[in-house]
C-alpha positions as CSV (number, residue, x, y, z in Angstrom):
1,X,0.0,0.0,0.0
2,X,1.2,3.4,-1.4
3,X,1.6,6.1,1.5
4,X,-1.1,8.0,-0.3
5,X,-3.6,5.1,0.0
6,X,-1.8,5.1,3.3
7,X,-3.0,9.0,3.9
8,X,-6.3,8.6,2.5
9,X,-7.7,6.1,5.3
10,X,-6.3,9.2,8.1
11,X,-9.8,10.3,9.4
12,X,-10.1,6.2,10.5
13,X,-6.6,5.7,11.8
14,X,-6.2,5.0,15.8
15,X,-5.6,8.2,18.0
16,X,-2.1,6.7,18.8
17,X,-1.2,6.4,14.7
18,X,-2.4,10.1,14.5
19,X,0.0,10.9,17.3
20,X,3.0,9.2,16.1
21,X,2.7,11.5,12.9
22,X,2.5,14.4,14.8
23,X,5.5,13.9,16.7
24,X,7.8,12.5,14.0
25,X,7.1,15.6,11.7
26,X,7.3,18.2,14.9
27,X,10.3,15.8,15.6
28,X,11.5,17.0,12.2
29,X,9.6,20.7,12.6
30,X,12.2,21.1,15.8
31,X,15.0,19.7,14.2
32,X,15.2,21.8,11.3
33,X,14.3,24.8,13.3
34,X,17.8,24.3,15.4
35,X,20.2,23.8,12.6
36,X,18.4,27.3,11.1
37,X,19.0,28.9,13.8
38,X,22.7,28.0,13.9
39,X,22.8,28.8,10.4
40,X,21.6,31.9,11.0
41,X,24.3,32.4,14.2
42,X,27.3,31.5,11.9
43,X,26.7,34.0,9.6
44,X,25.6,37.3,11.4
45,X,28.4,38.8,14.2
46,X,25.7,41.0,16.1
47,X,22.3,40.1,16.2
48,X,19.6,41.3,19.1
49,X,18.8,37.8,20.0
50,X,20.0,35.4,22.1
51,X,20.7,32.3,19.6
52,X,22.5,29.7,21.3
53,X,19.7,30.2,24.2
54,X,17.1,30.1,21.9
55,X,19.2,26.5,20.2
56,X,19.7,25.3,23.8
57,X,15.5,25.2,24.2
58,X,14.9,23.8,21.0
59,X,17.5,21.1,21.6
60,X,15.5,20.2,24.4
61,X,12.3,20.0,23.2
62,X,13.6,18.0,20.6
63,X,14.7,15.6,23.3
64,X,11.3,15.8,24.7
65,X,9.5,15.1,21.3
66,X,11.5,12.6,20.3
67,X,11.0,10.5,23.8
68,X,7.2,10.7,23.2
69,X,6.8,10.0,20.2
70,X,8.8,6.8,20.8
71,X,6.1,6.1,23.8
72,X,3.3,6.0,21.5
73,X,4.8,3.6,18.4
74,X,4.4,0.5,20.0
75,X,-0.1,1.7,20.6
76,X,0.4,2.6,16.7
77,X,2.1,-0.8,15.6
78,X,-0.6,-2.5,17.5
79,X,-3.6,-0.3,16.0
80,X,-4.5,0.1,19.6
81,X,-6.5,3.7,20.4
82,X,-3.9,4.3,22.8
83,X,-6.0,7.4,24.7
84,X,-3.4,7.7,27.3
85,X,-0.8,9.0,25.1
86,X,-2.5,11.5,23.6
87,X,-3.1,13.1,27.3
88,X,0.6,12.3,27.6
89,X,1.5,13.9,24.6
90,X,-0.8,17.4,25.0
91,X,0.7,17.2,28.9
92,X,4.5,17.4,27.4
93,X,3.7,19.6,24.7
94,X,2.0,22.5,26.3
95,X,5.0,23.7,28.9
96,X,7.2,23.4,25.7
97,X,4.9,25.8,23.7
98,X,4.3,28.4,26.2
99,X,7.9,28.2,27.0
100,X,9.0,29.7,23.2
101,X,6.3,32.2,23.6
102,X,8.1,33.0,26.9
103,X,11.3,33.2,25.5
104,X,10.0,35.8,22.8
105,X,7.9,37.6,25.1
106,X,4.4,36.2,26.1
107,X,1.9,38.6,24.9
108,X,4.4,40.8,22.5
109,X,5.4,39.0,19.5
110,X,3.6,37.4,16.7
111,X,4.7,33.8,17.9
112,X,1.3,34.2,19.8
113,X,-0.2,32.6,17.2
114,X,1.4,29.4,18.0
115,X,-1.3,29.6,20.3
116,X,-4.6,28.9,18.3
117,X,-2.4,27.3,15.7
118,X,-1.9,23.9,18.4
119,X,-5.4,24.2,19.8
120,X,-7.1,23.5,16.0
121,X,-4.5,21.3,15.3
122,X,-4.9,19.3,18.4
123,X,-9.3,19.1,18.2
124,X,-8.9,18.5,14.1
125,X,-6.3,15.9,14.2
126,X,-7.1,14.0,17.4
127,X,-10.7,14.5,18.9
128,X,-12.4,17.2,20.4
129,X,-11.9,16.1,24.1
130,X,-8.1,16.1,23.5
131,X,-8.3,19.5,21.7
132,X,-10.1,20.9,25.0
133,X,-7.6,19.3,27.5
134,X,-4.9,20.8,25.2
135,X,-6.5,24.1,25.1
136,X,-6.7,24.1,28.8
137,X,-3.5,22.9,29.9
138,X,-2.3,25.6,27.6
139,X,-4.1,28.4,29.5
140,X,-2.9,26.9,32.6
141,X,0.5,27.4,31.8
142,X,0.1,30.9,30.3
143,X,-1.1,32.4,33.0
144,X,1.5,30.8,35.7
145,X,4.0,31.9,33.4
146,X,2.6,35.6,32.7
147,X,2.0,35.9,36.6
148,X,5.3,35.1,37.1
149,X,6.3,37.5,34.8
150,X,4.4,40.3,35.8
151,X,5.5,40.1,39.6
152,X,9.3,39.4,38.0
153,X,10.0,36.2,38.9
154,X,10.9,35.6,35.3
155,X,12.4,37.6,33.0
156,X,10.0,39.1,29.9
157,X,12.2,37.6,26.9
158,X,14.9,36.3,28.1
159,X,16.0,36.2,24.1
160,X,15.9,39.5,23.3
161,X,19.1,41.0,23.9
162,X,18.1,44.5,23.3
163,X,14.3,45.3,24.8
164,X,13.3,48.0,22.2
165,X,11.2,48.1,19.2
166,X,13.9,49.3,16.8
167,X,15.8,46.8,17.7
168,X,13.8,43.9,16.3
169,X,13.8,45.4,13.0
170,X,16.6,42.9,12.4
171,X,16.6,40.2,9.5
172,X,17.6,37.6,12.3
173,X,14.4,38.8,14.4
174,X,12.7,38.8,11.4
175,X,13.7,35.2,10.2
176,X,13.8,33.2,13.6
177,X,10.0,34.5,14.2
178,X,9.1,34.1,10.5
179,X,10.3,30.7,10.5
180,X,8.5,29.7,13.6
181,X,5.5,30.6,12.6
182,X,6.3,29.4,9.2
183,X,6.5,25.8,10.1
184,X,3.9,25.8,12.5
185,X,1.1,26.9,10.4
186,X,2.4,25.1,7.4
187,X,1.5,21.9,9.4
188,X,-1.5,22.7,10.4
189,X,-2.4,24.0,6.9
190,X,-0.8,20.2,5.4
191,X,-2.8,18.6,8.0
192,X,-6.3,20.4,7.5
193,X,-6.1,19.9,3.4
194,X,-5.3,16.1,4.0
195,X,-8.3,15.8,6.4
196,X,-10.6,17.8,4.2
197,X,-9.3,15.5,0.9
198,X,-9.8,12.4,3.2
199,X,-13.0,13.3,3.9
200,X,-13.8,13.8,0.5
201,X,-12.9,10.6,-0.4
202,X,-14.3,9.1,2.7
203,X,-17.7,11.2,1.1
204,X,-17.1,9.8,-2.2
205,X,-16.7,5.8,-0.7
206,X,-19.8,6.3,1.7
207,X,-21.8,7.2,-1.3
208,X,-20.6,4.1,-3.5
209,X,-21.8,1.9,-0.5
210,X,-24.8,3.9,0.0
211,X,-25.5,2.6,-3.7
212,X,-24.2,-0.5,-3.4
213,X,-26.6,-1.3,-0.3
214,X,-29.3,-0.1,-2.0
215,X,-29.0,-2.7,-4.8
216,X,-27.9,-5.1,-2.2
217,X,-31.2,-4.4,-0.5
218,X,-33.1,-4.6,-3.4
219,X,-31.6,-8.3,-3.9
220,X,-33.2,-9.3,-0.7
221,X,-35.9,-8.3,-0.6
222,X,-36.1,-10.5,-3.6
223,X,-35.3,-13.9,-1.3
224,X,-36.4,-12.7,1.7
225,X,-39.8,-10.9,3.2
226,X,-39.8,-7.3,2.6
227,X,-40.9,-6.7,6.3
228,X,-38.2,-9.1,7.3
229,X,-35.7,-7.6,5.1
230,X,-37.0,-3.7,6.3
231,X,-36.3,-5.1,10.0
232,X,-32.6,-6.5,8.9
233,X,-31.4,-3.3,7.0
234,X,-32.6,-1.2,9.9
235,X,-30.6,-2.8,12.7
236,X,-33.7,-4.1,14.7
237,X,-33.6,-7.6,13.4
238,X,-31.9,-9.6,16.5
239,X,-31.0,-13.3,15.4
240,X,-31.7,-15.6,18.1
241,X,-30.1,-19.0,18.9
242,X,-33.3,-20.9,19.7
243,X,-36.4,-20.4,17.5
244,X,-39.3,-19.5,19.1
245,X,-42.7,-20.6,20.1
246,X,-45.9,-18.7,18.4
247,X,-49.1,-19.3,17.5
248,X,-49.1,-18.7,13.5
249,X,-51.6,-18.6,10.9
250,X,-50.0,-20.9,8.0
251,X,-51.3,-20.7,4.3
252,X,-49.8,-23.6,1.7
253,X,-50.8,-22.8,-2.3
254,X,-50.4,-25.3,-5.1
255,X,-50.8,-25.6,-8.3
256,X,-53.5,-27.9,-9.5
257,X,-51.8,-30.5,-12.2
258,X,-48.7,-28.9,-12.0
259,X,-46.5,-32.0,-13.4
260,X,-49.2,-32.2,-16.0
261,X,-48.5,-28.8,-17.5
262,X,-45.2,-29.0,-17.0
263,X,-45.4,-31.9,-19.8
264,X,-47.6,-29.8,-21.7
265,X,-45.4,-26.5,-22.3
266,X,-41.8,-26.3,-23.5
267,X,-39.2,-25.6,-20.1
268,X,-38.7,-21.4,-21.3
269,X,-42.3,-20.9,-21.3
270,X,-43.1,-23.1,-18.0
271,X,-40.7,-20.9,-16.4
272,X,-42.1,-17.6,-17.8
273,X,-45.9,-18.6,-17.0
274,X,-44.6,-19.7,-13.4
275,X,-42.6,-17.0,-12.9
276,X,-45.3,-14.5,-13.6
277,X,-47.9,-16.4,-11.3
278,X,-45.2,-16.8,-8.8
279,X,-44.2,-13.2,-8.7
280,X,-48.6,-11.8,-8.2
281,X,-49.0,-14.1,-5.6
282,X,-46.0,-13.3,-3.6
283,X,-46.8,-9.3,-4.3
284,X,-50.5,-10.5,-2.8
285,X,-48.8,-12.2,0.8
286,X,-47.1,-8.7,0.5
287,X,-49.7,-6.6,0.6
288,X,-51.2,-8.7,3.5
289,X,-48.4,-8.4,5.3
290,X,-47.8,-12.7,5.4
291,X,-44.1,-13.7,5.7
292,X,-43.5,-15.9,2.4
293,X,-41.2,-18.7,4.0
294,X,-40.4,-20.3,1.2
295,X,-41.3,-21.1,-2.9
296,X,-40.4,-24.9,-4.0
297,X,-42.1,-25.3,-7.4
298,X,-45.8,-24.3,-7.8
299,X,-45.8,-24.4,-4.2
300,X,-45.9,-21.5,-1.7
301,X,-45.8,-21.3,2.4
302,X,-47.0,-18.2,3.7
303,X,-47.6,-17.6,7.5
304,X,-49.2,-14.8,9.7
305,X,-47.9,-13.8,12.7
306,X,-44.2,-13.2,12.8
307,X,-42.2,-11.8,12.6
308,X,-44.5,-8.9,13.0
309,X,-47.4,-9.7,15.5
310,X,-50.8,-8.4,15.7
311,X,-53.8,-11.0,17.4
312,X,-54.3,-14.0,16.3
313,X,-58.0,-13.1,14.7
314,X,-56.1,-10.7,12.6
315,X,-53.6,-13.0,11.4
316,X,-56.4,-15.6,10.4
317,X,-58.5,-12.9,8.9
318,X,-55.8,-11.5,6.6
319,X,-54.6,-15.2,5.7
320,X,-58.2,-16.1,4.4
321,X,-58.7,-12.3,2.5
322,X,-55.0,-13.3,0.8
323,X,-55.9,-16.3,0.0
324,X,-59.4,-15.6,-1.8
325,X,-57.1,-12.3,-3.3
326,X,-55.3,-15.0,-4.9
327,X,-58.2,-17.3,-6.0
328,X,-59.7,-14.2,-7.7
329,X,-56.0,-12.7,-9.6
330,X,-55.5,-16.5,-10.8
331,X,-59.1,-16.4,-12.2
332,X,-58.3,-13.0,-14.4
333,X,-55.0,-14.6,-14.9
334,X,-56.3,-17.6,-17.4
335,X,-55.9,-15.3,-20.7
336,X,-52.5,-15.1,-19.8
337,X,-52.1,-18.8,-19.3
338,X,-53.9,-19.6,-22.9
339,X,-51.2,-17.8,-24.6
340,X,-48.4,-20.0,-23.4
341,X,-50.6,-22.8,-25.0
342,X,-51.9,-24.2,-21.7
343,X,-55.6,-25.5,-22.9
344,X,-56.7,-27.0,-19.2
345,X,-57.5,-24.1,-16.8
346,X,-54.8,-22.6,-14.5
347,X,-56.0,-23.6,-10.8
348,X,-55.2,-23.4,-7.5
349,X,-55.7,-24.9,-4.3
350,X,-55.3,-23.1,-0.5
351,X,-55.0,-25.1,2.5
352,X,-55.0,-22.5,5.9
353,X,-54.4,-23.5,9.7
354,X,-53.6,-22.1,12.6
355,X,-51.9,-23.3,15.5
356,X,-48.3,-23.2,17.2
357,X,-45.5,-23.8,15.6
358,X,-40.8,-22.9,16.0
359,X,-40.6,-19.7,14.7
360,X,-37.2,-18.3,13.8
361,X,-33.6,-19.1,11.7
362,X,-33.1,-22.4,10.7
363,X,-29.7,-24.1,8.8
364,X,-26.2,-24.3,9.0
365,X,-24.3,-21.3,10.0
366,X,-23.5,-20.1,6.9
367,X,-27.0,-19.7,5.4
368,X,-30.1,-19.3,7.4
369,X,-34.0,-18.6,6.4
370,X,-36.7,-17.6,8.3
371,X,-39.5,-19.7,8.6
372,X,-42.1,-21.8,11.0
373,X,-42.1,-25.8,11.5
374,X,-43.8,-28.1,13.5
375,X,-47.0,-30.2,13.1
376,X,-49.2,-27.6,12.3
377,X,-47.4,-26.7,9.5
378,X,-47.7,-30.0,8.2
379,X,-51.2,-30.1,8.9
380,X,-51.4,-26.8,6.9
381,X,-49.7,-28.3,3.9
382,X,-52.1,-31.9,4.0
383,X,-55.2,-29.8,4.1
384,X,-53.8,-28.1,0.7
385,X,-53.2,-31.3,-0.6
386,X,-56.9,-32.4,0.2
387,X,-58.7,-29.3,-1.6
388,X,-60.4,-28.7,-4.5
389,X,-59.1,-26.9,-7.5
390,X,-60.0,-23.1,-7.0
391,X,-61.3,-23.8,-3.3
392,X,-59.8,-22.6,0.5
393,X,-60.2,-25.2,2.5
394,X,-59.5,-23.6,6.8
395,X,-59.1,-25.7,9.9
396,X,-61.3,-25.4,12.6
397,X,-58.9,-23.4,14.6
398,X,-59.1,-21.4,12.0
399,X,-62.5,-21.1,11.7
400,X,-62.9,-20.4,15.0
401,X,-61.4,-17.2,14.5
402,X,-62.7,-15.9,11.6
403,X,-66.1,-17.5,11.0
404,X,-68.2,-14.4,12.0
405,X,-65.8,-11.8,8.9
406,X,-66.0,-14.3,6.5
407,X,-68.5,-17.2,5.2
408,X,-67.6,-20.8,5.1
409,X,-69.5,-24.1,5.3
410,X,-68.8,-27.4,7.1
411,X,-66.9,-29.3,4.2
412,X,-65.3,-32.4,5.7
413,X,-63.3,-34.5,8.2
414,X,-60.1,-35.5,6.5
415,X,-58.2,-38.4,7.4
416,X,-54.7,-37.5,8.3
417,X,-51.9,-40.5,8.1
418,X,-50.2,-41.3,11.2
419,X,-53.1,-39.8,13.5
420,X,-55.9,-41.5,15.7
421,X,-58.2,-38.9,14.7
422,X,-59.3,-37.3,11.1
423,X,-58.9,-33.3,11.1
424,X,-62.1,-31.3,10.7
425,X,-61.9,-28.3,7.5
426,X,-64.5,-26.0,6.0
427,X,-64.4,-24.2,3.0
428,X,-64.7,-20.4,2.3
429,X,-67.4,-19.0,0.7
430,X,-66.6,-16.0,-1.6
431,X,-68.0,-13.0,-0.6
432,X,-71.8,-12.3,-1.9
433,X,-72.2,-16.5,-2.8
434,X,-74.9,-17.9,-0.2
435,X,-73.1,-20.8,1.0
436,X,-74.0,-24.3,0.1
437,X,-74.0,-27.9,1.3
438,X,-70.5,-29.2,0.5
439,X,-70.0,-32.5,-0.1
440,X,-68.6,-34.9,3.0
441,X,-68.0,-38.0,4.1
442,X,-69.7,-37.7,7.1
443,X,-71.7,-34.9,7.9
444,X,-70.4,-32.3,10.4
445,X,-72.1,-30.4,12.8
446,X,-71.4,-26.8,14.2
447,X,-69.1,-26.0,17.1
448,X,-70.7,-25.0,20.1
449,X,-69.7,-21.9,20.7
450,X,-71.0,-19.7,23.6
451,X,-71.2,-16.5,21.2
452,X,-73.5,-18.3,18.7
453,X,-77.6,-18.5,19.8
454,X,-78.7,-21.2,17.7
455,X,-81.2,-24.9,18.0
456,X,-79.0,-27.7,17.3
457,X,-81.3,-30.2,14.3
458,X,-81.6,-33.3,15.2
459,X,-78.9,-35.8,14.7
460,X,-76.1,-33.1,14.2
461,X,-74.8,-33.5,17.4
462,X,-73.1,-36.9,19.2
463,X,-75.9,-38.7,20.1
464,X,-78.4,-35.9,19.5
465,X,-81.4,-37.6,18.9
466,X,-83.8,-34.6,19.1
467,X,-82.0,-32.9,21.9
468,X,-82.0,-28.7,21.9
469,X,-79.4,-27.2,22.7
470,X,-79.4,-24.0,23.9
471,X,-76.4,-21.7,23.5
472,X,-75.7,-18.9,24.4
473,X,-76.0,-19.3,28.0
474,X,-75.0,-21.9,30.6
475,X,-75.6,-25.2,30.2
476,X,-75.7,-28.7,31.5
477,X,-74.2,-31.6,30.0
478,X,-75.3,-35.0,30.5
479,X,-73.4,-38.0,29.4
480,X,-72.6,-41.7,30.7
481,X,-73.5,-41.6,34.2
482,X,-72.2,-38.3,35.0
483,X,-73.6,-34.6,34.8
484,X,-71.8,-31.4,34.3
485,X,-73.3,-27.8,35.3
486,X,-70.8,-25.8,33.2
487,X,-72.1,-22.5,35.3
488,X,-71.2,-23.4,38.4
489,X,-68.4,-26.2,37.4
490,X,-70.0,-28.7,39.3
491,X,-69.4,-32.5,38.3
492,X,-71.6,-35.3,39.5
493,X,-70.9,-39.0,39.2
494,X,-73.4,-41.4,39.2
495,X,-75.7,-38.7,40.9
496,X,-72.6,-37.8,43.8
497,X,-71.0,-34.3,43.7
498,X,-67.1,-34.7,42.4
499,X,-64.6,-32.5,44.4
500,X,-62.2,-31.6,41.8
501,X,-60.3,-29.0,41.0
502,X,-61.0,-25.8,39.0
503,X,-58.1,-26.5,36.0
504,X,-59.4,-30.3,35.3
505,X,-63.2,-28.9,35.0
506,X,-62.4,-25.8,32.9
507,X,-60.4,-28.4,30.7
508,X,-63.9,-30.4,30.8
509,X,-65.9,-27.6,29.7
510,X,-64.1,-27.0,26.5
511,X,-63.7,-30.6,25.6
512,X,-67.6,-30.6,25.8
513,X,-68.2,-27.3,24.0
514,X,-66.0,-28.9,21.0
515,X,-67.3,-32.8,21.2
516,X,-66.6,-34.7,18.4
517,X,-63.4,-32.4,17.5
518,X,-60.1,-33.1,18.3
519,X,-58.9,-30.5,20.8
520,X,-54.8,-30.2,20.6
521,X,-53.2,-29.5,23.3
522,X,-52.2,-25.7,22.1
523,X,-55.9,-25.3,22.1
524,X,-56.6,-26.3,25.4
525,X,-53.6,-24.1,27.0
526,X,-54.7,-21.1,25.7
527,X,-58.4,-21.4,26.5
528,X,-57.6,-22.5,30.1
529,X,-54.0,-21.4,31.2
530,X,-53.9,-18.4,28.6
531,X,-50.8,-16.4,29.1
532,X,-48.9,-19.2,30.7
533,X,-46.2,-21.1,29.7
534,X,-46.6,-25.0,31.2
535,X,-44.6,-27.9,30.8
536,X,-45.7,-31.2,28.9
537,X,-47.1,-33.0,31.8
538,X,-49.5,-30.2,33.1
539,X,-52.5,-30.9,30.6
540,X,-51.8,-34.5,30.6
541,X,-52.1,-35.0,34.7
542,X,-55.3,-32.7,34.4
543,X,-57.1,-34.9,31.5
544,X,-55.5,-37.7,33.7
545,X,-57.7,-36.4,36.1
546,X,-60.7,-36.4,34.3
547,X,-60.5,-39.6,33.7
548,X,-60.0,-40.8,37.4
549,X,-63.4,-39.0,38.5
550,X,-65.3,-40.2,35.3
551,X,-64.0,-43.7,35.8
552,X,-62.8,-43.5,32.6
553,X,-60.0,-45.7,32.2
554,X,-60.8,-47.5,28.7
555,X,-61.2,-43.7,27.1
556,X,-65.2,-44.2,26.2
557,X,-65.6,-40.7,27.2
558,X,-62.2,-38.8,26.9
559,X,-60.3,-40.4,23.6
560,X,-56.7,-39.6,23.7
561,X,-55.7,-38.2,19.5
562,X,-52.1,-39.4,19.7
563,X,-49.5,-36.7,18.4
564,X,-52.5,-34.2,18.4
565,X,-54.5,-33.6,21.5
566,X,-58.2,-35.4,22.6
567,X,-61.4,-35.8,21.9
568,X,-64.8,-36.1,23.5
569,X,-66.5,-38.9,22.3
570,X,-69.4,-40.3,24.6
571,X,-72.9,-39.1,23.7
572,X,-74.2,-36.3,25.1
573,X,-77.6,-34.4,25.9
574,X,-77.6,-30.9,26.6
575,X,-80.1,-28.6,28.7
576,X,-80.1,-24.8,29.8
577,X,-78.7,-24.7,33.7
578,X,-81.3,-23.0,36.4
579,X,-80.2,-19.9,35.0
580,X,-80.4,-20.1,31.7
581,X,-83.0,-18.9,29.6
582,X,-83.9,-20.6,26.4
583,X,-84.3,-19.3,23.0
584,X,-87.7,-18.1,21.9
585,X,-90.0,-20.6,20.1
């Protein structure tokens, strides 16, 4: 590295590095002021200044520099900061300054410009807080030294040999003072142009990576979330070691007969086509505000609720309204598809669940995404799989949330591989369609819900032959020999009072208001220990429980969904409590 490209990095160098170069050119400064002087006293035989006084100081302070600047070296070698020294160097310097101004008379020679001279040179070249010490260590000393003056403890310039004005209109006068002064502000001058062409060039490089960062930004947001990529370009973005645990809203798109078309069209204009598709329904999950996790084919994962967080409501609300945005841009979107030459309609199919799912950076060290895994995201992706062409099929946890914004209509239990218990899914209705009887397997009835008011038909709930249910206010649930009044929480067995406590019972109420559904265990920790964080064994001893004051030990009544949560299965027969009032005929 040249010393220019050397000089241009000055502004960034350590404060010991700045010193050193101070004190090797004032090193040089002092040097070359001593062998001018005694230039100057070899060749004049009367003169009204005391040279070999005036030699004898700057020998000194060349001493003195030379010792410093030799303290600070090993600070610059290392690239330490090397703070100290500069306090050091300002504490050495200062005596030796208003020591020459001494020597020429204090307050009556233009050397006195020395003063202001060091001070900028000091705050430019090192920091501020130096430049202030500097500035008053040099006051300090100027006013000992003038006090002593002016009560005659020191001679007023001890150089001059002769104490009138005439007699400095002398070419040595003249020429000592000019040089002084000379090389002093020369310095400063060198110094101030190379910090003011450094920061130029500093200017200059900032703004290359001002652009550079832009583009870089621009990249990606291309492979990454714009939300998440706003959140990494501003610094608030904190990478954690563990992902962590949040209830998400999780959206799975596919493309219905992908393979199929890609047989159909030539590889250039399958990309094209998918490109195009790919890049309206990622701007869609955008304007939604869903974090795109990843793109694998035709496929899409999209999920709500990191890493920006509303309610969960919200994020199942704005998953459902993206997902029929997309239904409806893939619909105008079939033009475009017939001039690639692909004759079977473009379709697509949108599977939506909520529940909780790891939430963070996942991979090796060296590259990392952002996204959400766990069972519910699989369930997400299997209801996908299970939809109709141009359909939305939502879990009920889902639904749950977002059945009174949107219309939807029981569609069907699915079957899910690997689970006790088949997973129960509705299907959106667009807006303004009345919605209609899908088809099922096996028909589905309503959750009960206590913010629905509504007469059960017959048969639609377990082993509701006829029964009305009234909801909407308290209730009392019958089933096997026991009896639960959900108002007051009190459990009877074979007509005698259960003492149990309050965590086991609330756990019974929701199993009941959802019978027939399999409950997960997320579900039933947020309805009854919302807010808390519990281990794995807390829901299981309460179900536990259950089952030990039902008598329930072959699972008739309680039916454990392995992997997912339970399920209510014994039949039940529901009545208003004493306080309930039921629904006008």
């Amino acid at each position: 590295m040249g010393l220019g490209e050397r000089l241009g990095g000055f502004i960034r160098w350590p404060t010991s590095r700045k010193l050193a170069l101070l004190g090797s050119v004032g090193v040089f400064a002092s040097l070359l002021a001593t062998v001018v002087n005694a230039a100057l006293f070899s060749t004049v035989s009367t003169t009204t200044m005391n040279l070999p006084l005036l030699n004898h100081y700057m020998s000194i302070w060349l001493v003195a520099q030379v010792l410093i600047t030799a303290a600070v070296i090993p600070a610059a070698r290392a690239g330490r900061e090397g703070k100290w020294a500069a306090c050091l160097f300002v504490m050495v310097q200062s005596p030796f300054i208003v020591g020459l101004l001494h020597l020429f008379g204090t307050m009556g020679n233009p050397l006195v410009a020395i003063y202001p001279a060091i001070i900028i040179l000091w705050t430019l070249v090192l920091d501020e807080w130096i430049g202030l010490f500097g500035f008053c260590n040099l006051v300090g000393w100027m006013i000992a030294v003038g006090l002593l003056e002016a009560t005659h403890r020191l001679p007023y310039a001890p150089l001059l040999l002769e104490r009138t004005i005439d007699a400095q209109n002398d070419p040595v006068w003249f020429t000592a003072v000019f040089f002084h002064i000379l090389v002093l502000l020369g310095f400063c001058v060198s110094l101030c142009v190379l910090f003011q062409r450094t920061r130029r060039s500093q200017e200059m490089r900032l703004g290359l990576a001002y652009d550079a960062l832009e583009r870089a930004n621009r990249l990606i947001r291309r492979y990454v979330p714009p939300h998440l990529a706003d959140q990494i370009s501003t610094g608030l973005y904190v990478e954690t070691a563990k992902p962590e645990r949040r209830k998400l809203t999780i959206t799975f798109t596919g493309v219905e007969c992908f393979a199929i078309a890609a047989e159909e069209l030539e590889a250039e204009d399958l990309a094209s086509m998918l490109s195009e598709y790919l890049s309206e329904m990622v701007a869609i999950a955008d304007r939604h505000g869903g974090t795109v996790s990843h793109v694998a084919g035709d496929g899409i994962m999209t999920f709500f609720g990191a890493p920006n967080v509303t309610s969960d409501r919200d994020h199942a609300l704005r998953a459902v309204r993206m997902a029929m945005e997309m239904q409806d841009r893939v619909g105008a979107m079939q033009d475009m598809w017939k001039r690639y030459g692909l004759d079977r309609p473009f379709r697509i199919r949108v599977g939506i669940n909520t529940g909780y799912a790891s939430v963070g950076d996942f991979g090796s060290e060296g590259r990392k995404f952002f996204s959400g895994i766990g069972l519910q995201t699989n369930l997400a992706e299997r209801i996908q799989a299970g939809c109709g062409p141009g359909k939305v099929l939502i879990s009920h946890t889902t639904w749950a949330l977002v059945h009174d914004e949107v219309g939807c209509t029981s569609h069907m239990e699915m079957p899910l591989n690997g689970a006790g218990q088949p997973l129960r899914v509705y299907e959106l209705v667009p807006d303004g369609a009345a919605p209609a009887t899908a088809p099922s397997t096996a028909p589905l009835p309503e959750p009960i819900t206590p913010e629905t008011v509504q007469q059960a038909p017959p048969a639609s709930r377990p082993g509701g032959s006829g029964n009305r249910i009234y909801i909407g206010a308290t209730r009392i649930w019958t089933f096997e020999n026991a009896r639960f009044d959900e108002g007051s929480l009190e459990l009877s067995v074979a007509d005698e009072l259960v003492v149990l406590e309050r965590k086991p019972l609330e756990v019974l109420r929701y199993l009941l208001r959802h019978a027939g559904d399999v409950v997960t265990k997320d579900e039933l920790s947020e309805a009854v220990w919302s807010g808390r964080i519990l281990s794995d064994t807390v829901i299981a001893k309460c179900v536990s429980r259950l089952r030990e004051a039902l008598r329930d030990d072959d699972q008739r009544i309680i039916k454990t969904a392995h992997g997912y949560g339970y399920r209510f299965v014994a039949e039940i027969k529901i009545g208003p409590s004493k306080s309930a009032t039921p629904p006008a005929r």
